[in-house]
N, C-alpha and C positions, 0 to 999 in steps of 0.2 A: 575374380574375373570370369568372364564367361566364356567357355570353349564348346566347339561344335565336335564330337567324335563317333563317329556311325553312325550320321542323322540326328544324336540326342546333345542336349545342349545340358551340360555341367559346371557348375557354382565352384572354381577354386581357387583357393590361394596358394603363393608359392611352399608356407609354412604348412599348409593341410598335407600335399602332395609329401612334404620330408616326412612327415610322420606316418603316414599312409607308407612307406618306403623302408621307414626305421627299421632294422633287425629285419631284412629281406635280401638276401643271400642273393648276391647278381648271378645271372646265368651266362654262361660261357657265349662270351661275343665273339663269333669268326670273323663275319663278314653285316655290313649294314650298319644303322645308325645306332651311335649311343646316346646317354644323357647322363651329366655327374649331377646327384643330386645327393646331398649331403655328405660332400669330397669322396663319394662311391659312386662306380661310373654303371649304369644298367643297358642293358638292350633296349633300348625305344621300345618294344614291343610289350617286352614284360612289364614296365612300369604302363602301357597303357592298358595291358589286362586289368593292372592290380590298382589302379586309380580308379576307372569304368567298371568294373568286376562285370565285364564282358569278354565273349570269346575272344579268341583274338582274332578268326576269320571274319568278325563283325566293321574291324576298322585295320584302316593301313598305318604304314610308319607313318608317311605324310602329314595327317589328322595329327596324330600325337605331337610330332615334329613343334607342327606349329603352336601347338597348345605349350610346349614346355617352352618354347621360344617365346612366346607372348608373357609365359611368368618369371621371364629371367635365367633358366637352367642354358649350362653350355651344351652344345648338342655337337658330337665329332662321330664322323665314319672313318670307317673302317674296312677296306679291301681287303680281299683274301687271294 
């Protein structure tokens, strides 16, 4: 499927993204959105560095949001 994230247009499927994620240690989620992606729940954020292997001041949660939404991952926030 094809996602837009920081202007750049990305080739994924939901199986590339698990593996791409596999053995990736979540980062401690306080507040903002998450995404479980292989029954392990990640910061929106961090899977969209480690998917793009872009900064992350390059793209917002939003961008990802919708990308992981379009390939079926559940996405839950999180208040602090």
């Amino acid at each position: 499927m094809r996602v837009t994230i920081a202007r750049r247009h990305f080739y994924f499927h939901a199986n590339e993204v698990e593996q791409a994620m596999n053995g990736v240690t979540p980062e401690p989620a306080v507040t903002g959105m998450s995404v479980d992606i292989g029954g392990v729940r990640y910061p929106i954020m961090q899977v969209g560095a480690v998917i793009t292997r872009q900064d992350r001041r390059d793209f917002n949660a939003g961008e990802v949001q919708r990308a992981m939404q379009a390939l079926g991952f559940p996405i839950h926030t999180t208040s602090g």
